[in-house]
N, C-alpha and C positions, 0 to 999 in steps of 0.2 A: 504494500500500500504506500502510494507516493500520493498522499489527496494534494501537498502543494503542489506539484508539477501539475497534476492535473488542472487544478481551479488558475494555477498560470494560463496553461494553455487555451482552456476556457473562459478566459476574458479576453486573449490575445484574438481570437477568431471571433468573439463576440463583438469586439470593438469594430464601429465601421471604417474607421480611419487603416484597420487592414484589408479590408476587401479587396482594394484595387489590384492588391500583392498578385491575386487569380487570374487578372485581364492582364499584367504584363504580356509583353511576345517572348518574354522568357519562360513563362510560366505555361504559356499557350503551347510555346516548342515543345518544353517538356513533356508536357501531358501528351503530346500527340506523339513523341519518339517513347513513352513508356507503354501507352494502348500498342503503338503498334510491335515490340517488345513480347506482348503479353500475345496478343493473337498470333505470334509467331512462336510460341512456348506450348499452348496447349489449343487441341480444337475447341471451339465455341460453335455450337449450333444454332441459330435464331428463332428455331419455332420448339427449343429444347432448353437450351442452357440457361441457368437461374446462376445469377449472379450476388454477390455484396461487395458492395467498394466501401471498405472501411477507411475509417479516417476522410470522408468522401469529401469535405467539403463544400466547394459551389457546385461540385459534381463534374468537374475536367474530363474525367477518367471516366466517366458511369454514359458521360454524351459518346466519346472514343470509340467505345464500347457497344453503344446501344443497340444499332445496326446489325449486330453480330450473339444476341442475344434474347431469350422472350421477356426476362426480366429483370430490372437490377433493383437491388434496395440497398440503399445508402443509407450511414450509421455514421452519426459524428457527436459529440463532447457538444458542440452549438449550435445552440437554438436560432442562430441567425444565420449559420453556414445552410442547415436542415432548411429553414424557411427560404432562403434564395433558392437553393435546391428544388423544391418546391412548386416554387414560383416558377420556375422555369421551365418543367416538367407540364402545368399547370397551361401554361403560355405556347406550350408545342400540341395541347390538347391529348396528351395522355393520361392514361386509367394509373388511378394508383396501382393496379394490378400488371403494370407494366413498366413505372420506373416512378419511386417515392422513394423519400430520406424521412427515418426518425433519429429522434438523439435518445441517448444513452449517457447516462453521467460515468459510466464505467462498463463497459463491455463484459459483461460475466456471462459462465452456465447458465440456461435455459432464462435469458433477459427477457422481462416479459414481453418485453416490445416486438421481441423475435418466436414468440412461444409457439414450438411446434414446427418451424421451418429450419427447413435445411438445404444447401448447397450446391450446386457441380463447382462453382470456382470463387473464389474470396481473392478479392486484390485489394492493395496496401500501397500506395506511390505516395513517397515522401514524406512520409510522417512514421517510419520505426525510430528515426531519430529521434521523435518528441517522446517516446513511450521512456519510463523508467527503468521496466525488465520487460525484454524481447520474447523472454521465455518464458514469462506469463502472458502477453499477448499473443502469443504463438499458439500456448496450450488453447486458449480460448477460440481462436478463431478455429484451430481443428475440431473443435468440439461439434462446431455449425458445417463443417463438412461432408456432404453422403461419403459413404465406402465408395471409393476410388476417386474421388472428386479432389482441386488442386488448389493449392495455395502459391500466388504470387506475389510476390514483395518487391518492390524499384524502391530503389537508397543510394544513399552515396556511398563509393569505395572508401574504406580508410583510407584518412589522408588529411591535410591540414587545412583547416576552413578557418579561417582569423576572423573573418566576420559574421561566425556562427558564436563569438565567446560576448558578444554581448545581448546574445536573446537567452534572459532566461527561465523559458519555455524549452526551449530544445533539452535533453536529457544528455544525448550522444553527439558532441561537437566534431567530432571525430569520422561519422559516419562506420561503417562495419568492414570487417573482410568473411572471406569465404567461410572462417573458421566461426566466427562469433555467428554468422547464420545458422550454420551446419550444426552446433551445436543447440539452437531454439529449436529448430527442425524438429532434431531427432526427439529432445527430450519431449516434443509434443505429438512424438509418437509417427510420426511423416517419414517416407519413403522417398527412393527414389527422388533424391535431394540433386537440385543441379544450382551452379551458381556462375554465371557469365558476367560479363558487361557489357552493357545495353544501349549506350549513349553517351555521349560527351557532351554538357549542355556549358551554356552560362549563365552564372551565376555569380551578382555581382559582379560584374565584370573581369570575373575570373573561369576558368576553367573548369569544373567539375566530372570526372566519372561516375556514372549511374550504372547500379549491377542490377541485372534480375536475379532473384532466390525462388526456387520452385521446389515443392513436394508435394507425394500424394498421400492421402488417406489411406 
């Protein structure tokens, strides 16, 4: 239990003065080189595959996605990431039964928000950094996984981000390597672990590598 990290993070994404962070063309590249990352890792059916993009915020990743999918449910910390989310879903004229965000103050076993659903694919882009332990976010989200269904994660490679040491919100400044994955993976019970790099974005006007983490139920 990290409730400060948390209740950081959840003011941080609550506040409007970071919204605009999502409409960068940085933030737009990303999203669209980590969607297409992800459909290149595992099949997605469109009249099949049930989706969650955790951590979803205004929903980048869940739009990317959409196309390639019968339904996504998005799961975030705020209530104003969830509501733009929402709105925009709302404004393309689709059923909640085909792409809605609820929040969750903490992502646990059987969240009621979530009661009774479950999986083919659960994606994560850019936010295991914010989490405190990977290896309980990891066990949790396997838990909403069907048998043989996949977990994908897009992060930063380790490596030195100097202008991640003044947000503190982020947990992991550092971003991961292969082994600090491999190792949430396994202990949440996940197979056939792959760990690549995905992308070279920017950020901050710096360079970034972006890995994909993959296993299956």
């Amino acid at each position: 239990m990290h409730p400060e990290v948390e209740r950081a993070n959840e003011d941080f994404f609550n506040d409007p003065t970071t919204e605009h962070l999502f409409y960068t063309s940085e933030a737009q590249e990303t999203a669209r080189l980590a969607t297409a990352a992800m459909l290149k890792a595992v099949p997605f059916d469109k009249l099949k595959t049930v989706v969650m993009d955790f951590a979803c915020g205004v929903g980048l990743i869940s739009q990317g996605l959409a196309s390639n999918a019968k339904s996504i449910i998005g799961v975030d910390i705020s209530q104003r990431m969830v509501d733009i989310y929402n709105n925009d879903a709302k404004e393309q004229n689709l059923f909640p039964n085909e792409r809605k965000a609820v929040r969750v103050d903490r992502l646990v076993e059987n969240e009621i928000q979530l009661e009774g659903m479950s999986f083919d694919v659960i994606v994560c882009a850019s936010s295991y950094h914010h989490f405190p332990s990977i290896v309980d976010v990891t066990k949790v989200l396997a838990s909403y996984l069907k048998s043989g269904g996949s977990l994908l994660v897009v992060d930063m490679v380790k490596g030195e981000y100097p202008v991640l040491q003044t947000y503190h919100q982020v947990a992991h400044k550092g971003g991961f390597d292969a082994e600090d994955m491999r190792m949430a993976f396994e202990a949440a019970g996940l197979h056939n672990f792959s760990f690549a790099e995905a992308a070279t974005i920017e950020f901050a006007g710096h360079p970034v590598t972006m890995f994909l983490a993959s296993g299956e139920r």
